[in-house]
C-alpha positions as CSV (number, residue, x, y, z in Angstrom):
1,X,21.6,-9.9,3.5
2,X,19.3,-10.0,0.7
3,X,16.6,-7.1,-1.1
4,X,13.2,-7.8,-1.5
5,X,11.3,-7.0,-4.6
6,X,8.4,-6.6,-4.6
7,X,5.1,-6.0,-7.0
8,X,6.4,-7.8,-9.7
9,X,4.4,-9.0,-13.1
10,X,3.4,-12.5,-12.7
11,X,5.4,-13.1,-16.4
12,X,8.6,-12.2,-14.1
13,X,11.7,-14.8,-14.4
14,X,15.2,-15.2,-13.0
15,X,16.6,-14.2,-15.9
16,X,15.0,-11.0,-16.0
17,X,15.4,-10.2,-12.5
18,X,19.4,-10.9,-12.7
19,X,19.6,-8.9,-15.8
20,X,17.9,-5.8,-13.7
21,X,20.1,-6.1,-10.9
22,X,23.9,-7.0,-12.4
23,X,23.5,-3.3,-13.4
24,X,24.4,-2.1,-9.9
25,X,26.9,-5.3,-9.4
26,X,27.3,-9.2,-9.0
27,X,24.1,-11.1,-8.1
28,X,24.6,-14.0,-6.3
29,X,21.6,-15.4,-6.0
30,X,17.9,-14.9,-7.0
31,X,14.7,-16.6,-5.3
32,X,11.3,-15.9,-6.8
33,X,8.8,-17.6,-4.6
34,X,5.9,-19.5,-6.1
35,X,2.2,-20.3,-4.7
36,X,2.5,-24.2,-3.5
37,X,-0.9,-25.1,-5.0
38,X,-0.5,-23.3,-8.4
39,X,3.1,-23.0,-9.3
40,X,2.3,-19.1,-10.0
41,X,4.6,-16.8,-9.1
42,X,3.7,-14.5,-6.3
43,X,4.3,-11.1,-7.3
44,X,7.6,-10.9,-5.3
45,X,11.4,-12.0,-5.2
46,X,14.8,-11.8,-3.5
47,X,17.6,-10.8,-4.9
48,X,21.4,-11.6,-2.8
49,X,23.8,-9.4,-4.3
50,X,27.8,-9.8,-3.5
51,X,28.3,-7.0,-1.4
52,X,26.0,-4.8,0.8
53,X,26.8,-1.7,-1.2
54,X,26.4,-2.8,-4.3
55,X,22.3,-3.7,-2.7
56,X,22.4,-0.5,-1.2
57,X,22.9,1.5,-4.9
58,X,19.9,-1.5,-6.8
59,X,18.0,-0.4,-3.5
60,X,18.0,3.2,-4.8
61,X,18.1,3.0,-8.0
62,X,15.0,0.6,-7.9
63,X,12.9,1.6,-5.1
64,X,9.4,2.7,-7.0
65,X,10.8,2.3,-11.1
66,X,8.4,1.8,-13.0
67,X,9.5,-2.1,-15.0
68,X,7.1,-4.3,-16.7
69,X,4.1,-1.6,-16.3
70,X,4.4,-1.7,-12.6
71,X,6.2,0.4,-9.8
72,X,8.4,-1.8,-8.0
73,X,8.6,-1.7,-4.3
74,X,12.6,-2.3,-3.5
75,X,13.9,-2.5,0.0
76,X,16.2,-4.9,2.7
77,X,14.5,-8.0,3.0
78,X,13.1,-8.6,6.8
79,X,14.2,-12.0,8.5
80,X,11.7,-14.4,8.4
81,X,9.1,-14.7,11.6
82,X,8.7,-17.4,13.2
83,X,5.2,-18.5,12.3
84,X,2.8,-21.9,14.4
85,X,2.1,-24.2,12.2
86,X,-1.4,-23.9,13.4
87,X,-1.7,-20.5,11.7
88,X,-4.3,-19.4,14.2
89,X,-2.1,-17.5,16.7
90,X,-4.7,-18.4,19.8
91,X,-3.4,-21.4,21.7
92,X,-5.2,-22.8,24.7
93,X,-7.5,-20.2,24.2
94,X,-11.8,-21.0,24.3
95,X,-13.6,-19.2,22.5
């Protein structure tokens, strides 16, 4: 399982992020997604942490703290949804 973290500066770096969370135990991993056509970071990240309590207690802790002049949004990340590639949602549909 991993956290999502969400409304994040845009200045926001790995580093920073795994600093933040190795206070509430071992991170394993941390993804901060970037915007294909800019490189900018997108405001959010995800954070995999070693065991499900020690997510549970940054969960917590983290959930609206204020960091970086911003109140962070902290919670289990969703599973991805299956998305079309044709973004529209409205197959074989006439409008």
């Amino acid at each position: 399982m991993s956290i999502y973290v969400g409304n994040l500066a845009y200045e926001i770096n790995q580093e920073d992020l795994n600093e933040v969370f190795t206070e509430y135990g071992t991170v394993k991993r941390v993804h901060i997604p970037t915007d294909r056509e800019t490189g900018r970071v997108r405001g959010f990240a995800f954070v995999e942490m070693e065991s499900e309590a020690d997510e549970d207690k940054a969960i917590q802790a983290l959930d609206g703290a204020e960091w970086m002049d911003r109140s962070l949004k902290v919670n289990k990340a969703r599973p991805r949804e299956n998305r079309s590639s044709f973004g529209g949602g409205r197959r074989n549909n006439r409008f």
